[in-house]
C-alpha positions in Angstrom: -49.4 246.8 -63.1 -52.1 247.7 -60.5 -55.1 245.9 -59.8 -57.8 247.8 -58.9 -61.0 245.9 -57.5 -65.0 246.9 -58.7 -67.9 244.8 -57.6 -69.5 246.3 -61.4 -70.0 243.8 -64.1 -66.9 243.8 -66.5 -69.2 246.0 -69.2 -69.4 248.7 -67.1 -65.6 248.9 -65.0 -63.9 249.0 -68.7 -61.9 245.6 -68.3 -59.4 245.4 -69.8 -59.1 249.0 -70.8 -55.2 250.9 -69.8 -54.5 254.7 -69.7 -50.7 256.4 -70.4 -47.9 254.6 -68.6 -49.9 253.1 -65.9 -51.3 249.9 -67.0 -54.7 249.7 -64.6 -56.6 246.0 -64.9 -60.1 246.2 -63.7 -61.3 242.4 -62.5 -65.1 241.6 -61.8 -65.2 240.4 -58.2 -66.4 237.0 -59.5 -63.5 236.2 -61.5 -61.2 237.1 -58.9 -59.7 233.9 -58.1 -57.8 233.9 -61.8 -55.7 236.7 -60.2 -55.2 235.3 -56.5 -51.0 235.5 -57.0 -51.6 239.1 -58.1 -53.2 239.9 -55.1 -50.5 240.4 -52.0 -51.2 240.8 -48.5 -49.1 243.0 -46.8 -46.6 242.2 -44.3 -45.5 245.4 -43.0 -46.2 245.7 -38.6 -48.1 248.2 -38.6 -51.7 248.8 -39.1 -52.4 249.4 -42.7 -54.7 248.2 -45.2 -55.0 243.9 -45.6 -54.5 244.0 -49.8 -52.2 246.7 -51.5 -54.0 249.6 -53.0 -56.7 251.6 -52.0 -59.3 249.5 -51.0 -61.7 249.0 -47.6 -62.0 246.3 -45.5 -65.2 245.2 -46.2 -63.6 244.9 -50.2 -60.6 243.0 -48.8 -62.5 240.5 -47.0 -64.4 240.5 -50.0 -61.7 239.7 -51.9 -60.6 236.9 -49.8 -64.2 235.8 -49.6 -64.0 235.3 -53.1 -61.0 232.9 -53.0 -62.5 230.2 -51.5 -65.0 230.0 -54.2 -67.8 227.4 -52.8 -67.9 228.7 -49.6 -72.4 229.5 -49.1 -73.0 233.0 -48.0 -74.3 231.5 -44.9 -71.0 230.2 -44.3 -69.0 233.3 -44.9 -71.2 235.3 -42.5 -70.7 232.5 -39.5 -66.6 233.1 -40.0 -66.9 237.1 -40.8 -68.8 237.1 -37.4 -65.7 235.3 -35.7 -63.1 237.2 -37.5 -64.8 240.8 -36.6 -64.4 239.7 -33.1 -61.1 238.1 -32.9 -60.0 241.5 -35.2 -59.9 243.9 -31.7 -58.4 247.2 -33.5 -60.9 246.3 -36.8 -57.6 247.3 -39.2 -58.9 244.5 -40.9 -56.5 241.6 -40.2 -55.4 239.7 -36.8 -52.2 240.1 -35.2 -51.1 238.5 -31.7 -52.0 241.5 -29.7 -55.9 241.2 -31.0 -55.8 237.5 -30.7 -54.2 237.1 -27.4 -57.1 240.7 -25.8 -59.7 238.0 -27.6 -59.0 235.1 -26.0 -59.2 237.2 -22.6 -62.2 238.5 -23.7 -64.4 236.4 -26.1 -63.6 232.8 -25.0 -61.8 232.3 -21.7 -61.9 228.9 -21.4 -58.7 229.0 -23.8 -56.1 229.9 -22.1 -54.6 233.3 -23.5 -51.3 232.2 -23.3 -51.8 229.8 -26.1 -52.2 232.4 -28.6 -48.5 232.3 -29.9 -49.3 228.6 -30.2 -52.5 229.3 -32.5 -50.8 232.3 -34.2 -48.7 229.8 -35.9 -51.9 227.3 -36.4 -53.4 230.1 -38.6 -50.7 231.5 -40.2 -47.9 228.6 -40.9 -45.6 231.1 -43.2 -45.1 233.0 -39.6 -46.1 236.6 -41.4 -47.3 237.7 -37.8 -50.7 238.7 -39.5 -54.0 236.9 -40.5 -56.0 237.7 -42.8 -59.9 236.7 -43.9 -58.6 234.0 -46.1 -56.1 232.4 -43.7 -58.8 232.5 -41.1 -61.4 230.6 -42.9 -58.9 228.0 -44.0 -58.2 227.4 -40.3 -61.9 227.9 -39.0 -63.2 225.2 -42.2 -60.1 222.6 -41.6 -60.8 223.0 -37.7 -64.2 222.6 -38.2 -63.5 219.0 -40.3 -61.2 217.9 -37.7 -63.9 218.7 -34.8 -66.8 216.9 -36.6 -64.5 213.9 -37.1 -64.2 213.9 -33.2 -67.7 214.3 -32.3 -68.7 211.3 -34.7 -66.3 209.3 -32.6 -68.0 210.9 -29.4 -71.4 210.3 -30.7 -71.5 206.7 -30.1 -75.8 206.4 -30.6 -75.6 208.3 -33.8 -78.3 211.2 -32.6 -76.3 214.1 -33.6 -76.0 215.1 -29.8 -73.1 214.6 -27.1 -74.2 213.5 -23.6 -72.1 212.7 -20.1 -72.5 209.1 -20.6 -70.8 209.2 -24.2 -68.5 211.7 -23.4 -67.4 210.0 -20.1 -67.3 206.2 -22.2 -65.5 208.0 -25.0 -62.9 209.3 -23.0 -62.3 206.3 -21.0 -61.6 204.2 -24.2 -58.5 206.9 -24.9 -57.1 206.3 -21.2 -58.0 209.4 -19.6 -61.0 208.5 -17.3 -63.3 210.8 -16.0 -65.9 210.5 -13.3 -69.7 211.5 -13.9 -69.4 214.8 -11.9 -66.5 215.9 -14.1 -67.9 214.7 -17.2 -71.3 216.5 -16.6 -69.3 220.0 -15.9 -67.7 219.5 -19.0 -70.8 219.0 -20.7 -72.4 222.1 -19.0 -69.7 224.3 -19.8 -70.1 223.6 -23.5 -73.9 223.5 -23.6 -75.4 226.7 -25.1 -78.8 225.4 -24.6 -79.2 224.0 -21.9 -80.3 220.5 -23.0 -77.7 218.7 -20.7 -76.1 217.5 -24.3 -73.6 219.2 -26.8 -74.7 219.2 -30.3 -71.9 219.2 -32.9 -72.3 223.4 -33.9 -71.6 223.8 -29.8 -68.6 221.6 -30.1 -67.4 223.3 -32.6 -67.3 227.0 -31.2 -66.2 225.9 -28.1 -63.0 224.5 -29.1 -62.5 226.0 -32.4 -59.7 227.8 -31.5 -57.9 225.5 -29.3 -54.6 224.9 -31.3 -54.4 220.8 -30.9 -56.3 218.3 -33.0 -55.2 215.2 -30.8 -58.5 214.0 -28.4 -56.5 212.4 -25.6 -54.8 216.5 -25.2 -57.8 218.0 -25.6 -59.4 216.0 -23.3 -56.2 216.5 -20.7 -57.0 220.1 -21.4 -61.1 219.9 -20.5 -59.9 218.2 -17.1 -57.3 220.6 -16.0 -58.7 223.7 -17.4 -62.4 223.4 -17.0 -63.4 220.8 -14.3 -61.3 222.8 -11.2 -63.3 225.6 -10.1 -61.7 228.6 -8.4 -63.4 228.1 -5.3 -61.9 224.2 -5.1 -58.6 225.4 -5.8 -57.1 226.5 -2.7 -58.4 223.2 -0.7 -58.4 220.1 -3.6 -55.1 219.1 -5.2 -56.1 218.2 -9.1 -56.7 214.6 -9.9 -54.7 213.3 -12.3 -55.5 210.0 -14.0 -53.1 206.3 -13.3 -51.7 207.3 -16.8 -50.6 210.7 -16.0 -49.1 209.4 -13.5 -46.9 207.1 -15.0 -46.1 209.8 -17.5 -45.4 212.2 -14.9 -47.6 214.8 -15.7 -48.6 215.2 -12.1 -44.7 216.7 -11.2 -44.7 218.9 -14.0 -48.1 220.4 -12.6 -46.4 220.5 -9.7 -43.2 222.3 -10.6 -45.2 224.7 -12.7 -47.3 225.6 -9.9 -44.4 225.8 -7.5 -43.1 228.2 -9.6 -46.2 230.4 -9.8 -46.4 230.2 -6.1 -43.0 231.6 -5.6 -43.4 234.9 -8.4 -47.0 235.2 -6.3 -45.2 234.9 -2.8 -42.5 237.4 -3.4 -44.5 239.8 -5.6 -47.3 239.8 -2.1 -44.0 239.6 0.3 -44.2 243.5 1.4 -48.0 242.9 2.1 -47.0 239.9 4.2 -44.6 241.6 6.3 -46.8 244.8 7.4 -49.4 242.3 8.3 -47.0 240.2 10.4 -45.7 243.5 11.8 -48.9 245.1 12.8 -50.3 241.2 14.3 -47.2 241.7 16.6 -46.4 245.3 17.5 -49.9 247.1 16.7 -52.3 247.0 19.8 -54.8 250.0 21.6 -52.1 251.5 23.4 -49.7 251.5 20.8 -51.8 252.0 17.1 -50.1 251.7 13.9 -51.4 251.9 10.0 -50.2 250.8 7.4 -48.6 253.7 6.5 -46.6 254.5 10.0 -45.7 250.5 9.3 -44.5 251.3 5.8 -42.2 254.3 7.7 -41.0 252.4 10.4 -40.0 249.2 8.1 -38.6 251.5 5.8 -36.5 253.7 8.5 -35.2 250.3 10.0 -33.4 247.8 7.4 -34.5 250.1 4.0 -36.6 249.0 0.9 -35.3 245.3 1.1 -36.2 244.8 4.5 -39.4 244.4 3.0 -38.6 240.8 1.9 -37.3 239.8 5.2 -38.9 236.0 5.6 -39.4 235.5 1.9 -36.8 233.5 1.3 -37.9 230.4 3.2 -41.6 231.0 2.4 -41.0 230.1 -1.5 -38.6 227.1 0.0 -41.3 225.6 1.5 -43.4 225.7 -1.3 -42.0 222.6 -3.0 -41.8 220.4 0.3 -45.5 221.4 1.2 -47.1 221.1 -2.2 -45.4 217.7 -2.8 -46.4 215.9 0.7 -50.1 217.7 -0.3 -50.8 216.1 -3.6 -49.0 212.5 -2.2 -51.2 212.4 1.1 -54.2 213.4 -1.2 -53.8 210.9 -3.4 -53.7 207.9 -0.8 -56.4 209.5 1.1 -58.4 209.3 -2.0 -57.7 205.8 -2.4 -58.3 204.5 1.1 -62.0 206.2 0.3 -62.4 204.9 -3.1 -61.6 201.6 -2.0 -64.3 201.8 0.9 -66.9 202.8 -1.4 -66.2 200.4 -4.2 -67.2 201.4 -7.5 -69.5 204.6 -6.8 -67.5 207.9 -7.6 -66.1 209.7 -4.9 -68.4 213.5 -3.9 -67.1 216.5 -3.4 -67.5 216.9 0.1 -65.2 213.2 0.2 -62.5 214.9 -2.1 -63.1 218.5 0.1 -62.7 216.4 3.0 -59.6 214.1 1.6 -57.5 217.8 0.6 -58.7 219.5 3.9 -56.6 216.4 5.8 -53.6 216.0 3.3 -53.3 220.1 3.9 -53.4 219.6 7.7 -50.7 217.0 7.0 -48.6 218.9 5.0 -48.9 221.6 7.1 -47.7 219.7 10.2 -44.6 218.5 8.4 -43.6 222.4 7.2 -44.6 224.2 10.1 -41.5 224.8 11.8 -40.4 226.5 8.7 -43.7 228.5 8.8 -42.2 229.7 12.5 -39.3 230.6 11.2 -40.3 232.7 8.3 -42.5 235.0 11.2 -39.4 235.3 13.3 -37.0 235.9 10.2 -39.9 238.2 9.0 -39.7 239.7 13.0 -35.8 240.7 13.1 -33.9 243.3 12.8 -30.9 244.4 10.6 -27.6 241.9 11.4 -29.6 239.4 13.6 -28.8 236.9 10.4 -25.8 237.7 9.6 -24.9 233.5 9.6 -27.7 232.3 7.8 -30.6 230.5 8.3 -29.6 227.4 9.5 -27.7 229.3 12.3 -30.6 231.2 13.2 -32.8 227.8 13.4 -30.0 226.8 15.8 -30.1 229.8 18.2 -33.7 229.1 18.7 -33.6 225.3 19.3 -30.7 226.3 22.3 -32.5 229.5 23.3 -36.2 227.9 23.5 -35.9 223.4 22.5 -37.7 221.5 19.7 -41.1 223.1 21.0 -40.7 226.4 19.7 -41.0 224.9 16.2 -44.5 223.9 16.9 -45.5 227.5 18.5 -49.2 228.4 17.5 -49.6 224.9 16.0 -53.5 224.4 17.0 -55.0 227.9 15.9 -52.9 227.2 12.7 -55.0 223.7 12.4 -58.2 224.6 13.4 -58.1 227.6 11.1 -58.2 225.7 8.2 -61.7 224.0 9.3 -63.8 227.6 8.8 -61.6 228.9 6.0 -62.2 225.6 4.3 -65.8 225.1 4.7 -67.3 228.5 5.0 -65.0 229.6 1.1 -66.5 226.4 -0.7 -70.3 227.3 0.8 -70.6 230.7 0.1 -68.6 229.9 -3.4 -71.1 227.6 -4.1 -74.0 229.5 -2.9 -73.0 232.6 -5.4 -72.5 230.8 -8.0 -76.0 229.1 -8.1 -77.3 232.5 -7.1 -76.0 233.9 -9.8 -76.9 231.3 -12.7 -80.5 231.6 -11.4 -81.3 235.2 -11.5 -78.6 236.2 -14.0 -77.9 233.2 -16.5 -80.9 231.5 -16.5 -79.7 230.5 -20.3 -76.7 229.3 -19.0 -75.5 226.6 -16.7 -72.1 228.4 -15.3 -71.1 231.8 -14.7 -68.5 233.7 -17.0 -65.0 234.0 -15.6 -65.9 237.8 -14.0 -68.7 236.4 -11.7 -66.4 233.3 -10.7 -63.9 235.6 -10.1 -65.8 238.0 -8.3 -67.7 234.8 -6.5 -64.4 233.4 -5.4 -63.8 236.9 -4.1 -66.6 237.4 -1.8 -66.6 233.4 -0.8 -62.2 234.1 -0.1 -63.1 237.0 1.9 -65.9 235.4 4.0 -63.5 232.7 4.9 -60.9 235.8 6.0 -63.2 236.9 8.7 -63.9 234.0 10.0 -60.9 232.4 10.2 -58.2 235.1 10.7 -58.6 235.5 14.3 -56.7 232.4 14.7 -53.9 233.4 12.1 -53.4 236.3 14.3 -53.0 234.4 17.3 -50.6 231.9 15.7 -48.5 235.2 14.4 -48.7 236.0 18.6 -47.6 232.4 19.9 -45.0 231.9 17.2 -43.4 235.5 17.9 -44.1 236.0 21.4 -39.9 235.6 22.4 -39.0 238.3 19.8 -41.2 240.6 21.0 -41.9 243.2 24.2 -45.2 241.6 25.1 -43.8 238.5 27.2 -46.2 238.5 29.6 -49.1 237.4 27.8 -50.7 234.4 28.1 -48.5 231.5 26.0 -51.9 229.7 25.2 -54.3 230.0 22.2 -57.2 229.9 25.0 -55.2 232.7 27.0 -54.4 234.8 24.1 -58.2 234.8 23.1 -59.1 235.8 26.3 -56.4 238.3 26.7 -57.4 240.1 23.6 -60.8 240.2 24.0 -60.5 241.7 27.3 -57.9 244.5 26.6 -58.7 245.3 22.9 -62.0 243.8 21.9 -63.0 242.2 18.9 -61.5 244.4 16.6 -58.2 243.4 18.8 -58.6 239.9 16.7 -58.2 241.4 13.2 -55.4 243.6 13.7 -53.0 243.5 10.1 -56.4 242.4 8.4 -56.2 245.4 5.8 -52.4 244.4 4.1 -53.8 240.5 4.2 -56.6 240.9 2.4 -54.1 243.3 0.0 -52.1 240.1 -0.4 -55.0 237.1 -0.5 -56.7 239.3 -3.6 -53.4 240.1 -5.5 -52.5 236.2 -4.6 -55.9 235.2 -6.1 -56.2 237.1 -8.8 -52.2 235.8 -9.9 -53.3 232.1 -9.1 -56.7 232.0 -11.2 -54.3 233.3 -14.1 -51.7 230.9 -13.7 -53.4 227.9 -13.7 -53.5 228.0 -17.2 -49.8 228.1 -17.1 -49.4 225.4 -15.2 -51.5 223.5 -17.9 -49.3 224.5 -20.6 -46.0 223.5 -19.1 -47.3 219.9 -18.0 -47.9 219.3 -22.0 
């Protein structure tokens, strides 16, 4: 028996009428739900119509419209609206491809890679498709679940969600956050901008955010939408006492120690030229990118391109660890001096900027090595590294472990401060001429904020990369006769090459920073998956 679907009244579609062989039921839209088991959704992978039969996709949302019987009209347009633009290829239902391009696309405050995770939320019988009827179970049994939480959040009763409730709230659950946090939580999910979230902006905001436990969502707001890109290169994230009992903070680590090293490898040809050309490229002797690519290529072949990789992701771990560990106590030697008022972020700017000098001082000689190792030629390691760290503490003492140490500290200073102002400065520039309804940017202008504000920090501080590259390589190289001072080199440069003598290699590094950036703004949401 088929089942074929009319919106006319039963007079009119023959119900109940049957021609020949085939037994054909006619069923007024209204009385559908009698003959919900009758009606199957298809399974199959491919794109084909959501009910068997020939019928549209308005009528099959329609039909599963009908299902849910007391659902208002007003109601049913609010999810439809939701569903059309989760449903990317419009065939009608949602499948992990549509849901994973929406999350991209129509909320990216939830990190795509969740979308498995919700997959399963709103379709438990794992039939790798959702349909309108699944959907608006999920949206209506999420929706309960939020409102339960916001009543819990709304301490006052006034229907509306401000930064003192939601920073009281979520210090009764253990997970405290300061007022700066709590108010960039707030903005984020304010749609109006009345410095409050009212329960319909709760709602859309973390409607499709697969948990329904507070204390994770709230893990969630602080690790996914209080660390802006233009902090993240210079402030470790703050974890709470609890997290770190729980060790939360070392899976964050790990996770982004592992990011670091895909990102470091996948950038390690860019990293190479640029070392190469810092070195070897000068006005007598000019060389591109492309004669570099040739000559690195002619010399050791296509895996000479990784030369000095290896003990760039080793020092990963050792360097992110002492990082977080030096911020933490710097942050509580400040907290402690300032008592109970919240710590700015120019103190916690200041506090990473000195735990990444420290960290730094403790890795460099490994930051030598990699620019020699990324320096030699074929069978000049054939024993290893540790041999090759030996050679050069006979050949040169413990001081050429520490070569181009002060241009490698002092860069940080303008890189630091002159990325976070410019950041900044876009970002406010932006929401005032641009988003004058909203109180942050969308992820395209942070990205391309964080862009310009990365770049800025480039020219100012790669002069001083490129005369660390000089000190730390100047035994491997022809040029022995230059100055063996970051003073000297300054001056030498200047005077036989000009400024543009300062950003040799510039072009492959800025290749590598925006590929590295682009990576690292993506994987911080997998950093926070892994931690929970």
């Amino acid at each position: 028996m088929s089942i074929n679907i009319h919106a006319e009244s039963p007079s009119t579609s023959g119900a109940g009428e049957h021609d020949g062989d085939d037994e054909e039921l006619y069923v007024h839209i209204a009385n559908l739900g009698d003959y919900k088991d009758e009606v199957t959704p298809l399974l199959s992978p491919k794109h084909v119509p959501l009910v068997l039969g020939k019928i549209t996709k308005e009528a099959a949302i329609a039909t599963h419209s009908a299902l849910h019987g007391g659902m208002s009209e007003e109601k049913e347009q609010q999810i439809r609206e939701i569903y059309d633009r989760l449903d990317i290829d419009n065939d009608g239902t949602i499948d992990i491809r549509d849901l994973t391009l929406a999350l991209k696309h129509e909320t990216p405050h939830i990190p795509s890679n969740l979308a498995p995770v919700i997959m399963s939320k709103m379709s438990p019988d794992d039939e790798g498709r959702v349909d309108f009827y699944s959907f608006s179970s999920y949206v209506l049994e999420n929706e309960q679940k939020l409102a339960e939480m916001f009543a819990d959040m709304d301490r006052n009763h006034d229907g509306l969600v401000d930064v003192v409730e939601m920073k009281n709230y979520c210090k009764d659950i253990g997970v405290p956050l300061d007022d700066q946090k709590a108010q960039h939580i707030v903005n984020k999910m304010d749609q109006t901008g009345s410095a409050s979230v009212g329960l319909k902006e709760f709602q859309d905001f973390m409607l499709l955010y697969p948990s329904s436990d507070m204390k994770d969502i709230v893990d969630f707001w602080r690790h996914n939408l209080i660390i802006d890109i233009g902090e993240g290169s210079q402030i470790p994230e703050d974890f709470s006492q609890q997290e770190m009992q729980e060790g939360v903070w070392w899976r964050h680590l790990v996770a982004g120690g592992l990011a670091g090293a895909v990102s470091r490898t996948c950038t390690a040809p860019f990293d190479r030229i640029k070392v190469y050309l810092q070195v070897n490229s000068s006005k007598i002797n000019r060389l591109g990118v492309m004669s570099c690519l040739k000559l690195l290529h002619a010399e050791g072949g296509l895996k000479s391109f990784w030369r000095g990789n290896g003990i760039n992701v080793i020092k990963i771990a050792p360097e992110s660890a002492i990082k977080f560990m030096c911020y933490d106590q710097l942050k509580r030697l400040i907290q402690k001096k300032k008592g109970s008022q919240e710590i700015t972020t120019f103190e916690r700017l200041c506090a990473g900027s000195a735990a990444g000098a420290i960290s730094q001082s403790a890795i460099y000689p490994m930051e030598v090595m990699k620019t020699r190792l990324a320096l030699r030629k074929t069978g000049q390691m054939d024993r290893g590294i540790i041999h090759f760290a030996q050679k050069m503490y006979a050949k040169e003492g413990i001081r050429c472990f520490y070569k181009g140490y002060l241009p490698n500290l002092i860069g940080i200073i303008p890189y630091a401060g002159i990325d976070l102002a410019i950041y900044e400065t876009l970002k406010r520039s932006y929401v005032r001429y641009y988003e004058t309804n909203s109180s942050e940017p969308g992820v395209l202008a942070l990205l391309a904020c964080g862009t310009c504000s990365s770049t800025c920090g480039q020219l100012a501080s790669y002069p001083f990369a490129l005369v660390r590259t000089k000190l730390q390589a100047k035994t491997r190289t022809r040029y022995t006769s230059q100055p063996d001072t970051m003073f000297g080199q300054f001056k030498y440069i200047l005077q036989h090459e000009g400024v543009p003598g300062l950003y040799r290699g510039i072009t492959p590094n800025f290749l590598k920073t925006q590929v590295d950036f682009v990576e690292l703004s993506g994987s911080s949401s997998s950093s926070i998956d892994f931690a929970h």
